[in-house]
N, C-alpha and C positions, 0 to 999 in steps of 0.2 A: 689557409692561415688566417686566422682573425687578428684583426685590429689592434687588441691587446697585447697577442705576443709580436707583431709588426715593432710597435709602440717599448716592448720590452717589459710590460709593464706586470704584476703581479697575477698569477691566477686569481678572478672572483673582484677585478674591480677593471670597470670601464665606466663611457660616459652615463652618469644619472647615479653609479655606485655612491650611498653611505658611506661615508670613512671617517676613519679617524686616526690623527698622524698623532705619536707621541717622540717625544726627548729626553734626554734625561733636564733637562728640566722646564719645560712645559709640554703641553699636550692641547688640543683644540679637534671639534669634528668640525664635519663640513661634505661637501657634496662635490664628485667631479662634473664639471661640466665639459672638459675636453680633455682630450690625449694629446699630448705631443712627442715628437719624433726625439728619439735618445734618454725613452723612459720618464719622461715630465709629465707631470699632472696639473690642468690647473683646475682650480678647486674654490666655491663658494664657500667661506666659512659661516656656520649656524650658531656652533658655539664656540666662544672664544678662548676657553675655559681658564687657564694661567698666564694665556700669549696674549702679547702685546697687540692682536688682534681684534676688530669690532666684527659683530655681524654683518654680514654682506659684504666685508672685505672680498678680494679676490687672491688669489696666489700661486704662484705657480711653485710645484717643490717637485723633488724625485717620490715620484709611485714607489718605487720599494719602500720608503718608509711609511707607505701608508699603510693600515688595516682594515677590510672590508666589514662593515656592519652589517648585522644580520637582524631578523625580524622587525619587531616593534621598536625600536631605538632606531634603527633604518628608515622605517616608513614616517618617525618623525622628522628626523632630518630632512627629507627629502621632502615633506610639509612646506618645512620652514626655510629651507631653499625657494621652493615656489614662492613663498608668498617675498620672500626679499629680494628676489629678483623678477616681479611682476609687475607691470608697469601699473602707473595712477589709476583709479577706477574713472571710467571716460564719463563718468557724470558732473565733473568737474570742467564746465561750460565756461565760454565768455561769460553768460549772465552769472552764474554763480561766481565767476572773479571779482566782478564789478561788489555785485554784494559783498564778497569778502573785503572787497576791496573797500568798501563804505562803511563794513563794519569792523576793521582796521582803523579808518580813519578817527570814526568817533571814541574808537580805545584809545588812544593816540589822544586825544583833543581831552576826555577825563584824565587823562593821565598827566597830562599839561597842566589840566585845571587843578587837578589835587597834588600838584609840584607847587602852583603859584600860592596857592591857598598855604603850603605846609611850609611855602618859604616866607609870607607874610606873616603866620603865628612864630615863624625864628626870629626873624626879624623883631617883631614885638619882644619875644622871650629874652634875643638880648640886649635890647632896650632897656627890660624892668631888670634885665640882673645888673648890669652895666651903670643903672641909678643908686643899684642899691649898694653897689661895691664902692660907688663914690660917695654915698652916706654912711657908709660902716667908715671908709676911710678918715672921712672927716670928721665924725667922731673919735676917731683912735685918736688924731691930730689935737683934737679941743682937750681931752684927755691928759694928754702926754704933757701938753704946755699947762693945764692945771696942776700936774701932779709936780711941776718945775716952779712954779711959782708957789706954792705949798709948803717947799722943802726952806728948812733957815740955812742962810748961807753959807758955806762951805770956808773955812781959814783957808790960805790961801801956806804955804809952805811945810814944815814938819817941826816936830820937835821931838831934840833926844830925851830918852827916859833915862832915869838915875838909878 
């Protein structure tokens, strides 16, 4: 007895198979990595396609609704499983953190400098608008009281017409 039919699971998919589960309404492939007992698959997803799914998620769902992929659509899934489930490339050293680590630092420090910089040209900008909305102001003010002292004076009551 193999594995798969132990497992319950579909002819044409165990662990490493291609697949691709659909619903009616979404669909995603992905790669099995294990079988589990009472027909469960769990499954690396590659493509996420409609679901609510990222790459490299993991998930475990019933193998009967899976579909076994076949040829070249196969062989890339299972690509792109590897490479999402591979670990760091080991050249990534202490020393190589420290540098990261220094050249983090000084992103960090221009990025500080061109904050301070972009907040002392705001700074100035609302300065000069801030001057000049008190000189528009006060003009509209010298204005309003010329155009009051211009006008001849107003009778003061009504009179009926005949």
């Amino acid at each position: 007895m193999t594995l798969s039919a132990v497992n319950g699971t579909p002819h044409g998919i165990g662990e490493g198979s291609a697949v691709r589960m659909s619903a009616p309404n979404y669909w995603w492939t992905g790669v099995v990595t294990a079988l589990r007992p009472g027909g469960r698959a769990e499954v690396v997803i590659t493509d996420p396609g409609d679901s609510i799914h990222c790459p490299g998620d993991v998930v475990i769902v019933a193998a009967r609704t899976l579909d076994p992929l076949r040829g070249g659509h196969a062989w890339r899934e299972q690509a792109r499983a590897q490479q999402l489930l591979a670990p760091p490339p080991a050249s990534w050293q202490p020393a190589d953190r420290e540098a990261g680590h220094e050249l983090g630092q000084r992103l960090i420090e221009a990025i500080q400098e061109r904050g301070y910089a972009a907040s002392r040209d705001l700074d100035d900008a609302v300065a000069y608008l801030g001057d000049r909305v008190t000189d528009a102001g006060e003009a509209i003010a010298t204005a309003i009281e010329l155009a009051g002292l211009q006008q001849p004076p107003r009778r003061r009551g009504w009179r009926r017409r005949r």
